[in-house]
N, CA, C and O of each residue as an XYZ file, in Angstrom:
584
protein
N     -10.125     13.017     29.326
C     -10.389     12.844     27.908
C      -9.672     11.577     27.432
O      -8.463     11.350     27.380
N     -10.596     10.898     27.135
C      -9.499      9.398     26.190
C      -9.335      9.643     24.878
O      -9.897     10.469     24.159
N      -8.191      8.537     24.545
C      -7.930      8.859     23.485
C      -8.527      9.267     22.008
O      -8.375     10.208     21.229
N      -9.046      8.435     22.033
C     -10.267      8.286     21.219
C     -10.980      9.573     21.131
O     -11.338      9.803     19.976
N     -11.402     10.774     22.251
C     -11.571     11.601     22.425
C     -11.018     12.912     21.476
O     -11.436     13.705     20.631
N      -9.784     12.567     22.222
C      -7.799     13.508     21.498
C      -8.390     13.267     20.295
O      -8.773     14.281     19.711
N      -8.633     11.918     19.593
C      -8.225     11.811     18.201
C      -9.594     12.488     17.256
O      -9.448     13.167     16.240
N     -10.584     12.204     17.721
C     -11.962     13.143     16.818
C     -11.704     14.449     17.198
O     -12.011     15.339     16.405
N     -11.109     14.784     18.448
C     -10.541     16.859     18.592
C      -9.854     17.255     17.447
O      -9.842     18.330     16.847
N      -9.291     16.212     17.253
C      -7.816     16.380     15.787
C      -8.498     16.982     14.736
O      -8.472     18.091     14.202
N      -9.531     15.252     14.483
C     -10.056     15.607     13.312
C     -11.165     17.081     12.748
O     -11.357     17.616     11.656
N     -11.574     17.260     13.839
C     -12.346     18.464     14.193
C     -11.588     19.690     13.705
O     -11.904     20.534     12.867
N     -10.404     19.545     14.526
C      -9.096     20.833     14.227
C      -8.642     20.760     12.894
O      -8.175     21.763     12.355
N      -8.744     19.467     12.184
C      -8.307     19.641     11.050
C      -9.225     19.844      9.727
O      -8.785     19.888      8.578
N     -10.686     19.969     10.138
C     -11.499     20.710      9.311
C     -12.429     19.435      8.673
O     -13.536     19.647      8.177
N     -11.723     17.869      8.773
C     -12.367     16.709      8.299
C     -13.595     16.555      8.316
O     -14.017     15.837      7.409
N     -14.655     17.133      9.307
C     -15.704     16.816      9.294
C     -16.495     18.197      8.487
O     -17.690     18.372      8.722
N     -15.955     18.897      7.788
C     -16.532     19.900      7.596
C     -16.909     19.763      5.660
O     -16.007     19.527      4.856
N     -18.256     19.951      5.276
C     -18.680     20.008      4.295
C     -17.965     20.249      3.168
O     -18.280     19.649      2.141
N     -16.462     21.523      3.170
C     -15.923     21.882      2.068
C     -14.938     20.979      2.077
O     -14.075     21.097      1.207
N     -14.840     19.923      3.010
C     -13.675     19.229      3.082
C     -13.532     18.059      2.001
O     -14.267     17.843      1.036
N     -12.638     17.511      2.326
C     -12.562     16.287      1.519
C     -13.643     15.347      1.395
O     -13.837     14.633      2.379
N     -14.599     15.153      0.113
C     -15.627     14.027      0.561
C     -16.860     14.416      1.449
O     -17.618     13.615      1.996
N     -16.945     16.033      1.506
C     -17.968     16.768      2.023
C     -18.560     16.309      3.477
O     -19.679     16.224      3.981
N     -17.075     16.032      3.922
C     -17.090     15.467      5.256
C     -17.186     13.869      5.539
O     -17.411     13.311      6.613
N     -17.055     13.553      4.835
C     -17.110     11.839      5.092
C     -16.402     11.168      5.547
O     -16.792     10.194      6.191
N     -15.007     11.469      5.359
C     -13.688     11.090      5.643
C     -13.420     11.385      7.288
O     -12.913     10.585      8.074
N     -13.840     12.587      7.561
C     -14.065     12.473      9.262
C     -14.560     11.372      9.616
O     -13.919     10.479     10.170
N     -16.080     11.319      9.250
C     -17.171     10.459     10.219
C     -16.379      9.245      9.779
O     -15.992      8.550     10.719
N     -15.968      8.725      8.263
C     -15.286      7.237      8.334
C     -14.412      7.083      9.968
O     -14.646      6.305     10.893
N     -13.473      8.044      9.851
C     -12.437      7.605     10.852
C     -13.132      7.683     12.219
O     -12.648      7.071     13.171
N     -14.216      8.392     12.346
C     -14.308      8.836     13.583
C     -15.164      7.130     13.882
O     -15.037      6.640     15.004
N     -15.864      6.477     12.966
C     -16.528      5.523     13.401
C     -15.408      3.873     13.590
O     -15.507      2.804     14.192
N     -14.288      4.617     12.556
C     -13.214      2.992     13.030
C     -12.739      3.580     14.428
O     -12.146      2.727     15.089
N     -12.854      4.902     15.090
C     -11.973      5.054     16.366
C     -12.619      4.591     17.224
O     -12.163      3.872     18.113
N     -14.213      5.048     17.057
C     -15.186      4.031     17.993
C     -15.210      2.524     18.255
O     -15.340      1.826     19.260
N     -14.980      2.233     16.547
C     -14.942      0.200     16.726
C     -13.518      0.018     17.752
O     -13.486     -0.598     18.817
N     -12.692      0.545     17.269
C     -11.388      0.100     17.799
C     -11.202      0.307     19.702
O     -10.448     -0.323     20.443
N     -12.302      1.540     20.105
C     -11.862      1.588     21.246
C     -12.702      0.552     21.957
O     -12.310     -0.051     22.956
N     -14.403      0.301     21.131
C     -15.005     -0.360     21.740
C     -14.204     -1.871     22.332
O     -14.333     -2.616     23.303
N     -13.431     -1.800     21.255
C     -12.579     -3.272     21.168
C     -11.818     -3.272     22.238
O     -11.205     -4.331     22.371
N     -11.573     -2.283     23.262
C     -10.391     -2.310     24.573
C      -9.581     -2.900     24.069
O      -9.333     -4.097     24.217
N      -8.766     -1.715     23.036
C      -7.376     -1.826     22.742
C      -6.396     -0.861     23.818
O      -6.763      0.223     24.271
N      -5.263     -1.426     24.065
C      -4.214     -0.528     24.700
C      -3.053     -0.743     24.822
O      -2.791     -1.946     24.811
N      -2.014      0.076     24.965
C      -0.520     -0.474     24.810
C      -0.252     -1.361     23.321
O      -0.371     -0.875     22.197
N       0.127     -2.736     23.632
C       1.126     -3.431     22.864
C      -0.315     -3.697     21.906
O      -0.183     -3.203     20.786
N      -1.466     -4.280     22.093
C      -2.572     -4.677     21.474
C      -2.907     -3.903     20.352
O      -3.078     -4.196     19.169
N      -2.974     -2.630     21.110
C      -3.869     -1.314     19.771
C      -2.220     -1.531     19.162
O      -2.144     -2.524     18.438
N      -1.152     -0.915     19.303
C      -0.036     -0.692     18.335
C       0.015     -2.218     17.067
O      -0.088     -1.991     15.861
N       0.160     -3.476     17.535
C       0.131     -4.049     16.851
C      -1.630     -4.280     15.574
O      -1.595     -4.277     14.343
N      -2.888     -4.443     16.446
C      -3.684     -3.869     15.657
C      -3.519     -3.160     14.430
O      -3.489     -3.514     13.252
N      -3.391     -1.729     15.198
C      -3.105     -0.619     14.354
C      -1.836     -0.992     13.123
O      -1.817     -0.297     12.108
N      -1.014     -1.892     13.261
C       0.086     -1.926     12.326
C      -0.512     -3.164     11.085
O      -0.439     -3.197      9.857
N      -1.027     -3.966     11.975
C      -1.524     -4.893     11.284
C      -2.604     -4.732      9.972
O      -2.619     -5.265      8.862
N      -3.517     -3.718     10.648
C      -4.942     -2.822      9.455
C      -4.069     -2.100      8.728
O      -4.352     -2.045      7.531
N      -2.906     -1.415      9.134
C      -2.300     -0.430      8.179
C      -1.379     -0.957      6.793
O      -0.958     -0.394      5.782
N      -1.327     -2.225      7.292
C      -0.221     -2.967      6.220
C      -1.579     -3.886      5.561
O      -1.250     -4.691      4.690
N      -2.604     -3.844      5.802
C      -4.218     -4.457      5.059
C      -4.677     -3.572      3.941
O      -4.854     -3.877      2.762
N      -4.812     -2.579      4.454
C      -5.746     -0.873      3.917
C      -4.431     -0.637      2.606
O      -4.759     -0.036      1.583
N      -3.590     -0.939      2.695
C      -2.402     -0.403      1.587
C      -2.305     -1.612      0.942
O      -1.323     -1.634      0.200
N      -2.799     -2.392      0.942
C      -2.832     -3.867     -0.136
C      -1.299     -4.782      0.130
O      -0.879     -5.531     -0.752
N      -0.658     -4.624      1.277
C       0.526     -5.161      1.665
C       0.187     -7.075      2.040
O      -0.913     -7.281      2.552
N       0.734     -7.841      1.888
C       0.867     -9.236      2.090
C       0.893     -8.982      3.778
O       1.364     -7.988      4.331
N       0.274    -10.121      4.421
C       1.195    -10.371      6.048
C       1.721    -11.453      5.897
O       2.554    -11.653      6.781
N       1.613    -12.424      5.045
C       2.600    -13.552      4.611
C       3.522    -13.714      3.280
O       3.184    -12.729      2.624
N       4.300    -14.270      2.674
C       5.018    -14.349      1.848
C       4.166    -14.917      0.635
O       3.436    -15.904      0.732
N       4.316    -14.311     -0.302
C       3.588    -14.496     -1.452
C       4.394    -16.171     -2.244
O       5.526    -16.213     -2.725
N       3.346    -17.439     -2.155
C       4.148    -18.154     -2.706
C       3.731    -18.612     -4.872
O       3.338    -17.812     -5.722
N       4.036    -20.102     -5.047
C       3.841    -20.229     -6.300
C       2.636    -21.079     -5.935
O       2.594    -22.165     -6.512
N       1.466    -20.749     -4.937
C       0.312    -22.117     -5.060
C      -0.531    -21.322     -6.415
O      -0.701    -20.103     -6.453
N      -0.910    -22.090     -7.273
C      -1.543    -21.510     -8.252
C      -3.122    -20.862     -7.814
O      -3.963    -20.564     -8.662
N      -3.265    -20.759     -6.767
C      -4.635    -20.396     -5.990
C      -4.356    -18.743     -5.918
O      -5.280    -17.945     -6.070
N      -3.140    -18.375     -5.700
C      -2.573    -16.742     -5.456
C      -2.485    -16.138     -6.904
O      -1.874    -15.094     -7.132
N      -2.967    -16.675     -7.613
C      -2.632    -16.275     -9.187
C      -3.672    -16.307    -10.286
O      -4.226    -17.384    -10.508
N      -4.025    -15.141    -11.063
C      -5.165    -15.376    -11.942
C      -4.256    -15.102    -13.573
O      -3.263    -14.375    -13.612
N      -4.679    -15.653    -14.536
C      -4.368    -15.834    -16.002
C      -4.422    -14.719    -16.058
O      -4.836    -14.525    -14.915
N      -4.266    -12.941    -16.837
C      -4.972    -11.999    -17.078
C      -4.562    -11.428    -18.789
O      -4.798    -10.441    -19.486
N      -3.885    -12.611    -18.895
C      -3.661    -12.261    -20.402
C      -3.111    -13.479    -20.929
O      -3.005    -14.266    -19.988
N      -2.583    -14.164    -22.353
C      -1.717    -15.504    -22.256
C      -0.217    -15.261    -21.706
O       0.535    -14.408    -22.179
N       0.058    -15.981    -20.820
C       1.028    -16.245    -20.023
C       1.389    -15.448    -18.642
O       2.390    -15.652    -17.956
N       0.769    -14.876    -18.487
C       0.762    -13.734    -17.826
C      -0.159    -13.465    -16.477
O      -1.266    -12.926    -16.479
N       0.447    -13.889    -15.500
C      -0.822    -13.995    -14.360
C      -0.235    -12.741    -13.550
O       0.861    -12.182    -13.527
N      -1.904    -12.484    -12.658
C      -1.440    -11.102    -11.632
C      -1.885    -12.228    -10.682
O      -2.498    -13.276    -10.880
N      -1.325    -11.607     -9.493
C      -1.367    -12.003     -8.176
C      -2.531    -11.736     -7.556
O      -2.983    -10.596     -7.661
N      -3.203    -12.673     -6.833
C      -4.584    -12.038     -6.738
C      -4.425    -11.524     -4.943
O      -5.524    -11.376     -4.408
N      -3.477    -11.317     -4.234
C      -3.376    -11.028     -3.186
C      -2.359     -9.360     -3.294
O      -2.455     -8.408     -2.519
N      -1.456     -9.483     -4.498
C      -1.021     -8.145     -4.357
C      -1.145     -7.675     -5.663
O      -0.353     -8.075     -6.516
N      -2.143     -6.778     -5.979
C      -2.168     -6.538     -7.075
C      -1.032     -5.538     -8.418
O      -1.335     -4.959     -9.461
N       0.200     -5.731     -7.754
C       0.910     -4.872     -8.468
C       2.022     -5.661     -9.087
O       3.023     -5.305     -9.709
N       1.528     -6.921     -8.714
C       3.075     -8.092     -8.859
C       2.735     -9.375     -9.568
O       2.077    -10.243     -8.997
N       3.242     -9.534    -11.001
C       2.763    -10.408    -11.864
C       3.779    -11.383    -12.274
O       4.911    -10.919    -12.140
N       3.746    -12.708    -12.778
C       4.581    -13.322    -13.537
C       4.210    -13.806    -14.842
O       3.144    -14.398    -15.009
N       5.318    -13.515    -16.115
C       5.284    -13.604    -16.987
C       5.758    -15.361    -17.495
O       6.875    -15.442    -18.006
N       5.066    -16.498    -17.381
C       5.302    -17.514    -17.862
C       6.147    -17.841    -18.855
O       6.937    -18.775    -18.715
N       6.078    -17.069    -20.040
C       6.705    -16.831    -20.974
C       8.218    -16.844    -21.238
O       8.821    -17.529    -22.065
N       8.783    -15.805    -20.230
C       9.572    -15.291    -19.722
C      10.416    -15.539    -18.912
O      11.586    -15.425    -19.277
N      10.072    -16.045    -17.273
C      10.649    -15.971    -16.519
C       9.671    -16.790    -15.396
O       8.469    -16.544    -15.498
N       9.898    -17.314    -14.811
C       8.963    -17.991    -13.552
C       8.822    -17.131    -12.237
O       7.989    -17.308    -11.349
N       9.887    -16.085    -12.295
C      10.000    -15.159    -11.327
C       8.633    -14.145    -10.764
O       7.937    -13.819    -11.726
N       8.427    -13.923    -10.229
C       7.463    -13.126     -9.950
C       8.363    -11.779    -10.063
O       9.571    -11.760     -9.827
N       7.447    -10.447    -10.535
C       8.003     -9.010    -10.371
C       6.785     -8.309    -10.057
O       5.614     -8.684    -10.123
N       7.417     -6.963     -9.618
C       6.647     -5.852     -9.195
C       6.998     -4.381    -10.123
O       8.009     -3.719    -10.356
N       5.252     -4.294    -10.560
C       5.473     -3.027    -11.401
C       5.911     -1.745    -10.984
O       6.114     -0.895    -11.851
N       6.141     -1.395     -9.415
C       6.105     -0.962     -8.384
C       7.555     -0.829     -7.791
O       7.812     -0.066     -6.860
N       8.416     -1.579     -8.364
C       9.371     -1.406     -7.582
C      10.457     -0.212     -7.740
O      11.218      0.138     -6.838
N      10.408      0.283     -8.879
C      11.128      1.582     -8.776
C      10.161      2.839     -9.299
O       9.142      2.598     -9.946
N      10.408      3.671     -9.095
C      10.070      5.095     -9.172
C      10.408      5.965     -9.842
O      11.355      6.454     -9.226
N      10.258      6.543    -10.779
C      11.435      7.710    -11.195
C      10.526      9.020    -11.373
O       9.342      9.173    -11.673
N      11.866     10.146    -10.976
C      11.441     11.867    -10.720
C      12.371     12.319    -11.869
O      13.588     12.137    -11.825
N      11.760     12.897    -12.862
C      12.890     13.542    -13.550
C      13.026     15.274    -13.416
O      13.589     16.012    -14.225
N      12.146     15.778    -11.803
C      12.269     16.753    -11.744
C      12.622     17.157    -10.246
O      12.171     18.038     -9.515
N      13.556     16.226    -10.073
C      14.162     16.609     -9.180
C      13.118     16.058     -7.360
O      13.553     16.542     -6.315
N      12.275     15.411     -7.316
C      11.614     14.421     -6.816
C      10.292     14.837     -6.390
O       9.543     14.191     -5.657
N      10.009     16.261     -7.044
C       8.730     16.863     -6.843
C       7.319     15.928     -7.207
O       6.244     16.179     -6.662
N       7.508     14.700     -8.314
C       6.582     14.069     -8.998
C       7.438     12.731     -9.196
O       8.652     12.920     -9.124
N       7.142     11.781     -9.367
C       7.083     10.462     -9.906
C       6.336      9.707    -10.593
O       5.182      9.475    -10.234
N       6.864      9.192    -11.703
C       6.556      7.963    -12.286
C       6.883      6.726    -12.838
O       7.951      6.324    -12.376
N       6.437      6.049    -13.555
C       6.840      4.430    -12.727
C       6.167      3.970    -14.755
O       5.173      4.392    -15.347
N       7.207      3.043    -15.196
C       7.638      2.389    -16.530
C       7.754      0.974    -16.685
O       7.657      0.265    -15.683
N       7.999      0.343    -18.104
C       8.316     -0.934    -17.872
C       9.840     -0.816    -16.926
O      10.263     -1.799    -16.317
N      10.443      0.299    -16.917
C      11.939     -0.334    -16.293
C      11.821     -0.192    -14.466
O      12.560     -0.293    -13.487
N      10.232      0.135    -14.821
C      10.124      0.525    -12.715
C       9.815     -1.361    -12.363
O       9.142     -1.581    -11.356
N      10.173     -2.270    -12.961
C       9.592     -3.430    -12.641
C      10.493     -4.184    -12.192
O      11.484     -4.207    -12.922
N      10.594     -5.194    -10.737
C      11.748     -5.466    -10.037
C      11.689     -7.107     -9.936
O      10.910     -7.104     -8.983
N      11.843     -8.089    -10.109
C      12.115     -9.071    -10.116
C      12.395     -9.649     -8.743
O      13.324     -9.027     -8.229
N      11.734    -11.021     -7.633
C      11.462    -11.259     -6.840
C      11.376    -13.035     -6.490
O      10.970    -13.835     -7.333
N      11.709    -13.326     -5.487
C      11.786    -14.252     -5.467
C      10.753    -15.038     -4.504
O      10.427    -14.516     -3.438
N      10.285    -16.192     -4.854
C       8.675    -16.713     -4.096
C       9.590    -17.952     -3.790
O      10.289    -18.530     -4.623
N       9.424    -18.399     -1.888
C       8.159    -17.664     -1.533
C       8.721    -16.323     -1.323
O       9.909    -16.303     -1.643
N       8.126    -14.810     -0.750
C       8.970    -13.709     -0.776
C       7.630    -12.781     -1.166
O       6.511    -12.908     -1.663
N       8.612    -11.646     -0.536
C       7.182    -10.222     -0.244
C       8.059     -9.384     -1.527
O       9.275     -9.295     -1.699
N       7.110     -8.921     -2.192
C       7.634     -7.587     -3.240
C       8.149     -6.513     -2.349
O       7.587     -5.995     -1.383
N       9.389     -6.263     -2.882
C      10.421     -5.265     -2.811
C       9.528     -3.803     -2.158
O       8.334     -3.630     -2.402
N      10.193     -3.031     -1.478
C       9.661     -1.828     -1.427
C       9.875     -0.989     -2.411
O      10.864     -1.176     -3.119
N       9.155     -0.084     -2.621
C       9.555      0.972     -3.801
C      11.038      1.569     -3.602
O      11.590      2.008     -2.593
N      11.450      1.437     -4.840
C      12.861      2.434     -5.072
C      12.706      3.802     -5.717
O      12.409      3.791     -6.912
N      12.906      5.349     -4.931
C      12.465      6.345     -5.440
C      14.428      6.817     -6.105
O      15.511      6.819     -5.520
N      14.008      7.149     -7.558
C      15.091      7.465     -8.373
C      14.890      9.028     -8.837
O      13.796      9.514     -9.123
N      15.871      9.573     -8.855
C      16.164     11.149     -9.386
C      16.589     10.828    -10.319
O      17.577     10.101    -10.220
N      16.149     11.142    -11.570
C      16.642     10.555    -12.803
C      17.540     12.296    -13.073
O      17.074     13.412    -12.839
N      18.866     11.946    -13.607
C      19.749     12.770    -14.064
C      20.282     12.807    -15.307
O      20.217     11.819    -16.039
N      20.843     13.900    -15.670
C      21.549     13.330    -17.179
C      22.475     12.370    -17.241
O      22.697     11.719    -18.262
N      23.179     12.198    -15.958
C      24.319     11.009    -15.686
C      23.384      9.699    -15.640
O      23.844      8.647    -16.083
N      22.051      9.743    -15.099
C      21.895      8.352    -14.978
C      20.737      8.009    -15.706
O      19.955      7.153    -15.292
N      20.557      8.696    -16.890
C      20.242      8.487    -18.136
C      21.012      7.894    -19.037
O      20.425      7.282    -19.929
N      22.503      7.918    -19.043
C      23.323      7.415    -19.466
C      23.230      6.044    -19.707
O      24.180      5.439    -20.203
């Protein structure tokens, strides 16, 4: 059995291809048809892992290079105010600051980390050229409400 094999058994076991499922089964056949492209591709070892890391940091809207100031990475979307047209969560305020930030960069749970959400103060300040910050997940407390 190849891998590729293992991995549609999964999806099988995990009910994906089945009508009540997510997307009335669609979400199987999606994956089951990138497992086909990918094997057709004779991936193995170091090849498929990097592949695989490479689509995964694509599919989540992640940079593979450093976000710089060419005005080509940047659209107007209000006065002074451009979004990034490569990461859409990270804007600079002209106005303001030349800095690039991310609306994204912090998190906050005020129930103890069951849920999160994200404010003007979830916004993190960054430096270009330079990749936006990873998220910061915060337990907001009465102490650090303070």
């Amino acid at each position: 059995m190849t891998a590729t094999d293992t991995a549609i058994l999964e999806l099988n076991k995990a009910g994906l291809f089945d009508k009540d499922s997510d997307y009335n089964g669609m979400i199987g056949e999606s994956i089951k048809e990138l497992l086909l492209t990918f094997q057709k591709q004779g991936h193995s070892g170091y090849s498929a892992q990097l592949t695989a890391s490479i689509f995964y940091k694509l599919i989540k809207g992640e940079p593979l290079s450093p976000l710089t100031n060419d005005p080509s990475e940047w659209m107007e979307v209000s006065p002074n105010t451009f979004q990034s047209n490569r990461v859409s969560n990270v804007f600079i305020d002209k106005g303001k600051s030349e800095k690039p930030y991310t609306i994204e960069g912090k998190a906050f749970s005020d129930d103890g980390g069951k849920s999160y959400y994200t404010s003007i103060d979830s916004r993190v300040h960054f430096d270009l050229p330079g990749y936006p910050p990873k998220t910061e997940y915060v337990i907001v407390t009465e102490k650090t409400k303070e």
